[in-house]
DRENBALO-567798 format. One record per residue (C-alpha): residue in one letter; residue number from 1; x, y, z. Coordinates in steps of 0.05 Angstrom, whole numbers, plus 32768, in hexadecimal, padded with zeros to 4 digits. Example, Ala and Ser with C-alpha at 12.3 -4.5 7.8 and 13.67 -1.06 7.14 Angstrom:
2
  resn  resi    c1    c2    c3
     a     1  80F6  7FA6  809C
     s     2  8111  7FEB  808F
END
This chain:
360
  resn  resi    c1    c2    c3
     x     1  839C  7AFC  7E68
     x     2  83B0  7AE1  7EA8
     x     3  8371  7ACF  7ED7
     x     4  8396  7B0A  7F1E
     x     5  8394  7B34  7EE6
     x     6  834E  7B2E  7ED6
     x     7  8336  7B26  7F14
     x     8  8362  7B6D  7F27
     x     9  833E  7B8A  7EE4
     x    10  82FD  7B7D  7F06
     x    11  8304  7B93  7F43
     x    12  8321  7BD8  7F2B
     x    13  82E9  7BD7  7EFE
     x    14  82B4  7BCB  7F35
     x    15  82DA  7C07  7F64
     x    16  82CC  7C33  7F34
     x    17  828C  7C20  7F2C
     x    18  8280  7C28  7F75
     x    19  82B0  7C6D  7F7B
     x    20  827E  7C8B  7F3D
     x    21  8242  7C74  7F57
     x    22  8252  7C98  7FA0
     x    23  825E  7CD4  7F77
     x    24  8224  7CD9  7F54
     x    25  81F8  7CC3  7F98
     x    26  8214  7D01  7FB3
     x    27  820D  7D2F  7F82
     x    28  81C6  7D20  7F7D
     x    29  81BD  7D22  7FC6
     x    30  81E6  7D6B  7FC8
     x    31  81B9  7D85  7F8C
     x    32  817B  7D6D  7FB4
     x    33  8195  7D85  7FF3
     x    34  819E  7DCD  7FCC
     x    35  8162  7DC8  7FAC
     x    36  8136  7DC2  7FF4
     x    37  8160  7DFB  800B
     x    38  8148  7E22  7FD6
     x    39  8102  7E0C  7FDF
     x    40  8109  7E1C  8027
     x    41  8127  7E62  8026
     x    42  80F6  7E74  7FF5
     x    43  80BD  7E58  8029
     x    44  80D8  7E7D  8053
     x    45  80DB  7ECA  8030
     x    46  808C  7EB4  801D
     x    47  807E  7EAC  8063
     x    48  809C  7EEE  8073
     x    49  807D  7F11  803D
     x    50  8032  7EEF  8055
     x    51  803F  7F05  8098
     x    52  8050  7F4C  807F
     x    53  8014  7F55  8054
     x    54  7FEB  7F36  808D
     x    55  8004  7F75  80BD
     x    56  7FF7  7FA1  8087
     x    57  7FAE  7F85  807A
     x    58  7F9C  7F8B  80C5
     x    59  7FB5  7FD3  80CA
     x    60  7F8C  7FE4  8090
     x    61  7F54  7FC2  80A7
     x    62  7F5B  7FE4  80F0
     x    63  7F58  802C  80CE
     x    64  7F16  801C  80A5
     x    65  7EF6  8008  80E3
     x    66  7F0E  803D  8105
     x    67  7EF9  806F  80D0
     x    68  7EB9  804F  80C5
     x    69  7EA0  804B  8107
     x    70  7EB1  8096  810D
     x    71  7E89  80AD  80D5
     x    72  7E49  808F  80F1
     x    73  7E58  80B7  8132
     x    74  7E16  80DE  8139
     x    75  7E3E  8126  814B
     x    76  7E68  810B  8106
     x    77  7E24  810D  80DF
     x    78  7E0B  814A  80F9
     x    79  7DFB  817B  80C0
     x    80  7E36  81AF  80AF
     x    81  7E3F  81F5  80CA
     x    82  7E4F  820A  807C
     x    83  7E42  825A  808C
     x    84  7E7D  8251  80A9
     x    85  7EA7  8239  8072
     x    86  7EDA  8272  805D
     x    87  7F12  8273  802E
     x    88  7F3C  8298  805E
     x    89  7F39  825A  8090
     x    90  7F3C  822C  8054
     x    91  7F05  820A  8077
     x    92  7EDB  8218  80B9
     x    93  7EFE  8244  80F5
     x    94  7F24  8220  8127
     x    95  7EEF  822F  8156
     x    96  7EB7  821E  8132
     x    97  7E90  81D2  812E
     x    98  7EB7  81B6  816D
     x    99  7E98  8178  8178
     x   100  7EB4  8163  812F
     x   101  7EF6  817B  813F
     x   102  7F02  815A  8181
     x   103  7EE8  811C  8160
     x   104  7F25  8123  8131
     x   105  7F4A  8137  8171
     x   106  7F44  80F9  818D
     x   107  7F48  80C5  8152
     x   108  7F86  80DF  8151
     x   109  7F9D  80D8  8197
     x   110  7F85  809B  819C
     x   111  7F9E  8080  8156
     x   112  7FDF  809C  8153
     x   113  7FF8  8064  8137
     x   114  7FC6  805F  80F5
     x   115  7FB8  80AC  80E7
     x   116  7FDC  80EA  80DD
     x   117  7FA2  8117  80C9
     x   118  7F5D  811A  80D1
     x   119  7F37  8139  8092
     x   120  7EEA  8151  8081
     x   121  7ED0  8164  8044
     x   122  7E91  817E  802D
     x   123  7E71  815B  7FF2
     x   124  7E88  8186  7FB3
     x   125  7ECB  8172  7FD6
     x   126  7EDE  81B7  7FFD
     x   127  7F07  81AF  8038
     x   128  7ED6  81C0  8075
     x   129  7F09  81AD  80AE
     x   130  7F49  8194  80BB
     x   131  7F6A  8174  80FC
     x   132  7F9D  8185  8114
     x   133  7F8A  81CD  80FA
     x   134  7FD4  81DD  80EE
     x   135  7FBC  81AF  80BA
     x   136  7F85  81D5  8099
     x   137  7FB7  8217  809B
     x   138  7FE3  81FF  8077
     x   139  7FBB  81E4  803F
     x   140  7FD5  81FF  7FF9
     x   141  7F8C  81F9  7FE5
     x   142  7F4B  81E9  8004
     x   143  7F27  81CB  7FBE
     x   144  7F3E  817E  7FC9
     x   145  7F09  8165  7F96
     x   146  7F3F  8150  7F69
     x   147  7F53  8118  7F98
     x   148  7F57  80D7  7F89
     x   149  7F3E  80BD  7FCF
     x   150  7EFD  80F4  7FD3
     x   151  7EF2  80E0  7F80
     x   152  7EF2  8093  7FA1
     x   153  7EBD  80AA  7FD1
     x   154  7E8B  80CA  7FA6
     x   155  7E8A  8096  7F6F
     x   156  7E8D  8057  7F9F
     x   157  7E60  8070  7FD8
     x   158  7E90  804D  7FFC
     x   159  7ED9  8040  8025
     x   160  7F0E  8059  7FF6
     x   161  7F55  8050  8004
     x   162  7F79  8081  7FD6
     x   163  7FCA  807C  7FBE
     x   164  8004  80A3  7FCD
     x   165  7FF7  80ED  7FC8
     x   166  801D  812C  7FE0
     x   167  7FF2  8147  801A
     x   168  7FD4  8190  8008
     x   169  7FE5  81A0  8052
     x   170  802B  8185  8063
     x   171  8047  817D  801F
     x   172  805F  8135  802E
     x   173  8047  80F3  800C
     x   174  800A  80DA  8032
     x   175  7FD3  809B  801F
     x   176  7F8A  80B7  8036
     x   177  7F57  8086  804D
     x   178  7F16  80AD  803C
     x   179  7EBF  8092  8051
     x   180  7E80  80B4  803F
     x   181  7E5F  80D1  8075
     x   182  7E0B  80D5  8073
     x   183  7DE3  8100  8092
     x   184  7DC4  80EA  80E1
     x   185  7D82  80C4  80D6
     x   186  7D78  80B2  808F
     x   187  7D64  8072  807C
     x   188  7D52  8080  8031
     x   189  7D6D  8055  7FFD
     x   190  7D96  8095  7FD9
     x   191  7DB9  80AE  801B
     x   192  7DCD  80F5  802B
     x   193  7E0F  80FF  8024
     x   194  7E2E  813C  804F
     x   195  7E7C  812B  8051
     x   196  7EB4  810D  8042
     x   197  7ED5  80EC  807E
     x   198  7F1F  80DC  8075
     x   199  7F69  80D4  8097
     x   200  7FB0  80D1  807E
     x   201  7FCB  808C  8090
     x   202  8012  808B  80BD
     x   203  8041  8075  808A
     x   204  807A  8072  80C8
     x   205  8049  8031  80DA
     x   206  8053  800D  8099
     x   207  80A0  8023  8094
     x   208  80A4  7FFB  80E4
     x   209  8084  7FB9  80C9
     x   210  80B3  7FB1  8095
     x   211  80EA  7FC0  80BD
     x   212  80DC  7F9F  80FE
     x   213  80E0  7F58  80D6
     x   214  8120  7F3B  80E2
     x   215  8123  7F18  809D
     x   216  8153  7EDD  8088
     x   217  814C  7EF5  8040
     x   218  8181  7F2E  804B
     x   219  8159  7F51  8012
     x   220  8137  7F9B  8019
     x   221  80EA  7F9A  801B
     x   222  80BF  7FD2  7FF9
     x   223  8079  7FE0  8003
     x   224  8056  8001  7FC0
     x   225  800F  801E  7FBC
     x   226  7FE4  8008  7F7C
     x   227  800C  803E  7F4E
     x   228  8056  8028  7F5F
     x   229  805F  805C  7F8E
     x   230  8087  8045  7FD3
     x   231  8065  8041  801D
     x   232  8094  8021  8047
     x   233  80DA  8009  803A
     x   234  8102  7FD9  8068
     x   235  8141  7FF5  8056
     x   236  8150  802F  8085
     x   237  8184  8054  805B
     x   238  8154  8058  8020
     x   239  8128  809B  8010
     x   240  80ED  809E  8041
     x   241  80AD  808F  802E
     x   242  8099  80D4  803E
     x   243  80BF  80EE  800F
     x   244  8099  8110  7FD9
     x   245  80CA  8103  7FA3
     x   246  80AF  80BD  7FAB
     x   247  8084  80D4  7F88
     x   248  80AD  80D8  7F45
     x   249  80CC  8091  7F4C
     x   250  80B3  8065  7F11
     x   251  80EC  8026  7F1F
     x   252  80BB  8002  7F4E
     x   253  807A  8007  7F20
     x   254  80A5  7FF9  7EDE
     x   255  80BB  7FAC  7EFF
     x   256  8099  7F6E  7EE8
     x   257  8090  7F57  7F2E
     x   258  8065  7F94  7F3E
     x   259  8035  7F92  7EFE
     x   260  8033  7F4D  7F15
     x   261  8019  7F53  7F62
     x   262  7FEF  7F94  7F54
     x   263  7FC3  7F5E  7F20
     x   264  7FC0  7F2C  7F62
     x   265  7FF5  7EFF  7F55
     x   266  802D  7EE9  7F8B
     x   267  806D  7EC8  7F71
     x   268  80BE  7EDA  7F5A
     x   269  80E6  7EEC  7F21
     x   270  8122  7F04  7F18
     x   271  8130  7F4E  7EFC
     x   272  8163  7F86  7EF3
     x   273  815C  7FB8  7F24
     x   274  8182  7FF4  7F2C
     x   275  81B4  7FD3  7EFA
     x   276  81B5  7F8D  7F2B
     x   277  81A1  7F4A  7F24
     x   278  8163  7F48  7F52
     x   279  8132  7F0B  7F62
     x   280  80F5  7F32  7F79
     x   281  80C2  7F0E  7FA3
     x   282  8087  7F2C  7F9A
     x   283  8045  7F2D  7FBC
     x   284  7FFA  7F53  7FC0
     x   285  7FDA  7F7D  7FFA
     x   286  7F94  7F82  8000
     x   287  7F8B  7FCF  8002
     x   288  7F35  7FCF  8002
     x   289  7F25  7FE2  7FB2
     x   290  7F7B  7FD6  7F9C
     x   291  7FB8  7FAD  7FA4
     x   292  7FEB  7FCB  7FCD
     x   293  8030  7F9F  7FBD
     x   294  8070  7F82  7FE8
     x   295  80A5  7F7F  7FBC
     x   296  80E9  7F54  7FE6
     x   297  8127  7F5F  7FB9
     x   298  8164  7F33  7FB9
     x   299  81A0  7F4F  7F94
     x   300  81C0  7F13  7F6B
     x   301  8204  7F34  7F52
     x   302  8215  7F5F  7F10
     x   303  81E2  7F62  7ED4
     x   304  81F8  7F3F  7E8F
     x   305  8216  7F70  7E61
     x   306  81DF  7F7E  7E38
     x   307  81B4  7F8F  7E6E
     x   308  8196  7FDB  7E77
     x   309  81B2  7FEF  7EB7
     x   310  8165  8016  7EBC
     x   311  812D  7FE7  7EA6
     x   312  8122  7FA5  7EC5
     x   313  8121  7F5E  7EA2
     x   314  80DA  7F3A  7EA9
     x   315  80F6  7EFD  7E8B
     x   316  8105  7EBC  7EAE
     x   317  80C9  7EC9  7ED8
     x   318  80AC  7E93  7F0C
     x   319  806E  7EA4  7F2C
     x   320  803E  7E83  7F5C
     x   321  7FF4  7E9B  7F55
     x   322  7FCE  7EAA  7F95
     x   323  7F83  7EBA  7F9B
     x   324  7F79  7F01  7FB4
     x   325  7F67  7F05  7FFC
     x   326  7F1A  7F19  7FFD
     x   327  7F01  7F5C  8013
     x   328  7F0F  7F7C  805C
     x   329  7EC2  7F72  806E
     x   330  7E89  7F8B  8055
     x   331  7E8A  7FCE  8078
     x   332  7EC1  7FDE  8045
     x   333  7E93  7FCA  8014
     x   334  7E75  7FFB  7FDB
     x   335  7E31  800E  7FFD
     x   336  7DF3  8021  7FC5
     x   337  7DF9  805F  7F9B
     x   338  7DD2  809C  7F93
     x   339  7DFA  80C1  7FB5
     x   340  7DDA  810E  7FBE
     x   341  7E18  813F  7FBC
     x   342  7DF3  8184  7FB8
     x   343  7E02  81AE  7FFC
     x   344  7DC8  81DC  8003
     x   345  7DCF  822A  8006
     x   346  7E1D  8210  7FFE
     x   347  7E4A  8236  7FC3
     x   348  7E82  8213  7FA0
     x   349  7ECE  8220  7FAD
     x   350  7ECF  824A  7F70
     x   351  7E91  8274  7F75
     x   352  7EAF  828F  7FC2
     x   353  7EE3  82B4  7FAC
     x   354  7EDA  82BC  7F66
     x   355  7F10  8286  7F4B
     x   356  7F21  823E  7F5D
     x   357  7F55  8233  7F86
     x   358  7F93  8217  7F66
     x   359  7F9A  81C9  7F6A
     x   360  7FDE  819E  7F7B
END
């Protein structure tokens, strides 16, 4: 072999040396490149799902306060008018302990905002009054002892936020936010307990923080209470939260990604929902004794074959653990038990008219 032709053999040699070498140089930079986009978009949807649960937190936190520093409100702690309790009212008369009711009045003038209802009960869990008292006419039953939120109450002796429930008054879904009210002056260690103080939360709140982020994730956001059931929804053309066939819907509570940020956890995987490819971001809301949960979903294109258009997939999961944020303060805290629930010279619900009232 000639020495040009060598020489030409090398250098076409060392060309494509140099031609594959580019090549590979930019597909690693291009995979890198996608890789920190990935990274960053998913920064990104965390952020926004922080800053949501944030908002959320501090609304929560508001309507404790709020509540709380009402029921130590020395007109709140005043001891009941119960002769006036009547089945026919489904509580007190309109007229009848006005310094209570304008109290109510007011929270919710003032707190339009956070409350939709303002709620007493006596201790065995009978509804003494109602604000606004369109409210307390309407009720379909005045016994609300079988509430989760009133049940929270008497066995905590503390704040209890309760989960989605269809109101007894306005047959609409409705979260109640419920604190033990003691009697004026006592100091004992087992306090007097005379009431149940508590307000349905504005779920038309909730529904406006989701919304009013302008996300870059393009994907619908979902607020769920600690049973699955949905709050808030970013996505305007879905169901409203109000809804009380909410109620009914088991496809948020059945995904991975919930089980997984109702335990704590914050993080993604990718599941069928509604027959679609999702990734789900997931992540917790402190909600005083549960986990409330922001689900973001991102539809990914058409489920494989095999797939069950109804269930989701909890494989191929990647999740990022966070510590749970600590309690709102220590307010919300459970105080001591000992609670005494006996009203004196007070009947129950079903020894007034002969037969409890039918529950919901």
């Amino acid at each position: 072999m000639s020495a040009p032709t060598i020489t030409i053999g090398a250098v076409l040699f060392l060309g494509m040396i140099t031609v594959l070498s580019t090549f590979i140089v930019n597909q690693i930079s291009s995979f890198s490149n996608e890789v920190k986009s990935t990274d960053s978009s998913a920064n990104v949807i965390e952020n926004e799902l922080n800053l949501l649960s944030n908002n959320i937190e501090n609304r929560i936190e508001k309507a404790v306060t709020t509540l709380e520093n009402t029921s130590n409100l020395s007109d709140m702690r005043e001891p009941l008018q119960l002769s006036l309790f009547s089945p026919v009212y489904k509580g007190i008369p309109q007229n009848a302990d006005l310094n209570r009711r304008q109290i109510g009045q007011e929270i919710l003038t003032k707190f339009p905002d956070d409350f939709v209802s303002f709620l007493f009960q006596m201790p065995n869990g009978s509804v003494y009054l109602v604000e606004p008292y369109g409210r307390q006419q309407n009720l379909s039953t005045y016994d609300l002892s079988h509430r989760d939120y009133y049940k929270g109450v008497i066995k905590s002796n503390g704040t209890f936020l309760g989960n989605v429930i269809t109101s007894a008054s306005s047959g609409r879904n409705q979260i109640q936010l419920a604190v033990p009210v003691f009697s004026l002056g006592d100091n004992k260690p087992t306090h007097s307990l005379i009431g149940v103080l508590s307000s349905g939360l504005n779920f038309k709140t909730f529904n406006e923080i989701l919304q009013s982020l302008n996300s870059s994730s393009n994907g619908r956001i979902v607020l769920l209470d600690s049973n699955g059931t949905k709050i808030a929804d970013s996505d305007t053309q879905q169901i409203t939260s109000l809804h009380k066939s909410n109620l009914g819907d088991t496809s948020f509570r059945n995904l991975q990604s919930f089980k997984n940020a109702v335990k704590g956890k914050a993080g993604t995987v990718q599941e069928v929902v509604n027959g679609i490819n999702t990734k789900v971001y997931y992540k917790p809301v402190k909600a005083i004794q549960n986990n409330w949960v922001l689900l973001l979903l991102q539809s990914s294109g058409a489920p494989p074959a095999s797939a069950n258009s109804s269930s989701s997939n909890p494989g191929n999961t990647t999740m990022n653990n966070y510590s749970n944020r600590t309690m709102l303060n220590s307010n919300v805290t459970n105080k001591s038990s000992g609670v005494n629930t006996t009203i004196p010279n007070q009947l129950p619900p079903e020894s007034i008219n002969g037969s409890r009232a039918a529950k919901i």
